[in-house]
Kinemage of the C-alpha trace (Angstrom):
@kinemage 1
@onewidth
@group {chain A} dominant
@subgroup {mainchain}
@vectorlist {calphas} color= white
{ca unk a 1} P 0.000 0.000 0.000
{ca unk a 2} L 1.172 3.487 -1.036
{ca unk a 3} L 1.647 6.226 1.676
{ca unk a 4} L -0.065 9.222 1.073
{ca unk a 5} L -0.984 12.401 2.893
{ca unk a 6} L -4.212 12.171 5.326
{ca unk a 7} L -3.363 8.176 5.169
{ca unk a 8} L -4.877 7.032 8.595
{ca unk a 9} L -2.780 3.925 10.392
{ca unk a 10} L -5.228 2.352 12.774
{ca unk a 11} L -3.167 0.216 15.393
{ca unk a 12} L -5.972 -1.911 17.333
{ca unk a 13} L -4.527 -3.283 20.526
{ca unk a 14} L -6.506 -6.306 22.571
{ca unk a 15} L -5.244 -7.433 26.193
{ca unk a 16} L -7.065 -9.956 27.672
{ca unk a 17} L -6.831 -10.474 31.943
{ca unk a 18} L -8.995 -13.412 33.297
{ca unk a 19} L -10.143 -12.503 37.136
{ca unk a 20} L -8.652 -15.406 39.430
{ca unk a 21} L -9.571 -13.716 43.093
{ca unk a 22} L -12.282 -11.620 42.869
{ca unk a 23} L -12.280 -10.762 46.289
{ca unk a 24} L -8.637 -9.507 45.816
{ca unk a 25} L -9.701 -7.963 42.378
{ca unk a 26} L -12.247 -5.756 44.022
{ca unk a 27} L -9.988 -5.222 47.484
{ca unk a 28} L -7.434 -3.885 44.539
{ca unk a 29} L -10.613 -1.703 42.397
{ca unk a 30} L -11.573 -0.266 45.876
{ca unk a 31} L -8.496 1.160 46.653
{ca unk a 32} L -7.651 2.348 43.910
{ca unk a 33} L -11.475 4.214 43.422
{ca unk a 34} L -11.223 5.388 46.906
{ca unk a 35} L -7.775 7.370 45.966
{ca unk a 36} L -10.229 9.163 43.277
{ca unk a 37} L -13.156 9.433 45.889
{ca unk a 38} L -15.001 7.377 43.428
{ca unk a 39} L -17.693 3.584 44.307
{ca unk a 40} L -16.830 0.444 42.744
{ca unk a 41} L -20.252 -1.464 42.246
{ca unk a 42} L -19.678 -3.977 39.126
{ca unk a 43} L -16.941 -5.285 36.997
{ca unk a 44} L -16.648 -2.214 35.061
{ca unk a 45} L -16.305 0.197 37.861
{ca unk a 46} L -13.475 -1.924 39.357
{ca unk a 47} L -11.856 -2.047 35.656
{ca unk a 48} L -12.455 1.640 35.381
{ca unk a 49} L -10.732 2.151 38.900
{ca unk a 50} L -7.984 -0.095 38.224
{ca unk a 51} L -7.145 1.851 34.995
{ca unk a 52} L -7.336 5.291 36.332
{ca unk a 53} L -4.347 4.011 38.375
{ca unk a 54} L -2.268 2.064 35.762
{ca unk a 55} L -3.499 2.654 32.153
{ca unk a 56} L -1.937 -0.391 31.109
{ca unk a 57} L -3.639 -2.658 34.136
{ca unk a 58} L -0.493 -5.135 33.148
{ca unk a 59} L 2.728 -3.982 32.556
{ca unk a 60} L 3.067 -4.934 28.874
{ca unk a 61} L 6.656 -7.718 30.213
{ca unk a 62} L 4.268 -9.830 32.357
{ca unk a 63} L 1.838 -10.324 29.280
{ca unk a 64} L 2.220 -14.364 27.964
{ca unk a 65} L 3.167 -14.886 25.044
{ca unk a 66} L -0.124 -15.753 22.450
{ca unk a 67} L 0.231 -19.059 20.159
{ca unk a 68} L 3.372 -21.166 19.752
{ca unk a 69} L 5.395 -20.824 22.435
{ca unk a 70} L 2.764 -19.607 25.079
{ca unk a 71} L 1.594 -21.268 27.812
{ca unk a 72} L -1.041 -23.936 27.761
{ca unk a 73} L -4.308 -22.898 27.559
{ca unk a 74} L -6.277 -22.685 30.854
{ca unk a 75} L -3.020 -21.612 32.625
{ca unk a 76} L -3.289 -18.534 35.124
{ca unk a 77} L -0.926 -16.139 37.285
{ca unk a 78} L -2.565 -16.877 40.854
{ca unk a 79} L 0.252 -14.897 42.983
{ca unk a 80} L -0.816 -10.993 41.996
{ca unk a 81} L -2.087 -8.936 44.775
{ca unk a 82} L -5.085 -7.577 42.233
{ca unk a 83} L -6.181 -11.014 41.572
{ca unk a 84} L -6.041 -10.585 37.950
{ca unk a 85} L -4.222 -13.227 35.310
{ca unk a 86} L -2.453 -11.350 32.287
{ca unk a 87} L -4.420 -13.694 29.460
{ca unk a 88} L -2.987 -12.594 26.098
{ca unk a 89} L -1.814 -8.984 24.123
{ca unk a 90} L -2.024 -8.528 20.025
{ca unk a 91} L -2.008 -5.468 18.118
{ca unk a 92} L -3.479 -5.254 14.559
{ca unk a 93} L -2.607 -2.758 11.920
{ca unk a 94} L -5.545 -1.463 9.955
{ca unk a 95} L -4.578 0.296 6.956
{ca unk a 96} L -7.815 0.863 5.487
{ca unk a 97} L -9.744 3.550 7.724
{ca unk a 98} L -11.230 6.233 6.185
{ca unk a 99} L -11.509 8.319 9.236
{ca unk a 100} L -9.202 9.062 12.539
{ca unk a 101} L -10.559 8.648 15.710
{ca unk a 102} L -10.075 12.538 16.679
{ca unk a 103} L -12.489 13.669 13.748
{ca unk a 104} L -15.035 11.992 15.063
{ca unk a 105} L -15.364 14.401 17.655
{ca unk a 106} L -17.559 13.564 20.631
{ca unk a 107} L -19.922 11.489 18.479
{ca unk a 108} L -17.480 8.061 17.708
{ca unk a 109} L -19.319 5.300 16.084
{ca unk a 110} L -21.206 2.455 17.800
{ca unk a 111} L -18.813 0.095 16.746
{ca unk a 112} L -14.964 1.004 16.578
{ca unk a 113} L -13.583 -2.074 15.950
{ca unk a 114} L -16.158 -3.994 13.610
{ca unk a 115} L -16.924 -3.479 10.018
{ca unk a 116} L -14.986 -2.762 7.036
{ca unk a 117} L -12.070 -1.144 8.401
{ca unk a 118} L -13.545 2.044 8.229
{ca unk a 119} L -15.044 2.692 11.488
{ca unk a 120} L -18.626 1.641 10.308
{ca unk a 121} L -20.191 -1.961 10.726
């Protein structure tokens, strides 16, 4: 593919954790919420509150490795104080969208990821 002025390079990232404690998971969410005087009531509060803290939820080095080479399926990191299991990081390149994220403005479509690899489904 050519580059070309106004060419947008989509890089779609997917990280995976898999919640092994969930009493430590939330223990973790609530403290980290409570530095942000913010409530942790469901999963996505607790993910929200955990992000706020460390965008990356994982440091990108503990991530397995995904495919040959990886561990087995069904294997999980039991020892970390969150209670959370790094489960698998890819990245995609899309070189096909039509439209950047920031021109969207505040009105992004309903589906970001699906589609024809132009932001629409």
């Amino acid at each position: 593919m050519d580059i070309r002025p106004g060419m947008v390079i989509s890089i779609r990232t997917r990280r995976d954790v898999v919640v092994v404690d969930p009493e430590r998971f939330l223990a973790a969410a609530r403290a980290a919420a409570a530095a942000h005087d913010g409530a942790v009531e469901d999963a996505y509060d607790a993910v929200h509150a955990l992000l706020d803290l460390d965008p990356q939820l994982i440091p990108l080095g503990d991530e397995p490795e995904v495919g040959r080479g990886a561990p087995r399926p069904g294997a999980r990191d039991t020892d970390r104080p969150d209670g959370l299991s790094a489960a698998g990081y890819v990245q995609e390149i899309v070189l096909t969208e039509a439209t950047p994220l920031q021109d969207y403005g505040c009105f992004l479509p309903d589906d970001l990821f699906g589609g024809d690899g132009r932001g629409a489904a």
